[in-house]
N, C-alpha and C positions, 0 to 999 in steps of 0.2 A: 758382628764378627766374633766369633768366641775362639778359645784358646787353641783349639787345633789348626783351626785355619791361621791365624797370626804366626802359629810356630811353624804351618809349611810356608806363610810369604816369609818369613826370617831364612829357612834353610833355602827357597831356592833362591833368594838375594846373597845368599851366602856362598854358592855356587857359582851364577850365574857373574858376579866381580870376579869374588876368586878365579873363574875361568878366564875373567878378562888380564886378570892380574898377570897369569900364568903366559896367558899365551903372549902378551907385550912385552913381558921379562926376555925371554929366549932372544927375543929380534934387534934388543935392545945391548944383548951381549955376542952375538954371533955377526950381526950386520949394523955395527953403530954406524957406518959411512951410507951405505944405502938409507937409513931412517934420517941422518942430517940431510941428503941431497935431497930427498921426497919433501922434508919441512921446509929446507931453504928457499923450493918453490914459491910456496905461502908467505914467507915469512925471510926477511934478512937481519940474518946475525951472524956472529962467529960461533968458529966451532966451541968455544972456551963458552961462550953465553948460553946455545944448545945442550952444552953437556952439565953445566949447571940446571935446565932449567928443567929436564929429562930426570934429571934427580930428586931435583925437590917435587918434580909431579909425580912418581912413580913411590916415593916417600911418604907422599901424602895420600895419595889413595889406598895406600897399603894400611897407614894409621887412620882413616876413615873405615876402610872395608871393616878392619879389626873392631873398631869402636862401636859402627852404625849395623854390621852386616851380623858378625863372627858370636861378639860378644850379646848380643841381647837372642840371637840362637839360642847359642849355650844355655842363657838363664832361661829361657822359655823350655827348652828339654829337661833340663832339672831342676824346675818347680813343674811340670807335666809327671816326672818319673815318679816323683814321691808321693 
């Protein structure tokens, strides 16, 4: 694998979360009631345990996407430019 191909799997992982990011944010703020009834299916808790746990997952994917996805992109495009 050399350095081009590494810097497109980096961008479309960068993408392809980011898009996941994106589209589960909006659902998460427009319909919190419909996303707790659909999980409470699965899963029994309170809405107070849901809305903690909905945070710290959506917090953490965002500081992984950044770490794992966003950031080693970045440095693979500018050590590629120079």
């Amino acid at each position: 694998m050399n350095i081009d191909q590494l810097t497109a799997f980096f961008m479309w992982c960068t993408i392809i979360n980011g898009g996941l990011l994106v589209f589960w944010s909006p659902w998460l703020l427009v319909c919190p009631g419909l996303v707790y009834r659909v999980h409470t299916l699965c899963f029994a808790m309170s809405r107070e345990t849901f809305n903690v746990v909905v945070y710290c997952f959506v917090g953490a994917f965002k500081i992984l996407w950044i770490v794992f996805n966003l950031v080693p992109w970045l440095a693979l495009e500018i050590v590629t430019s120079g």
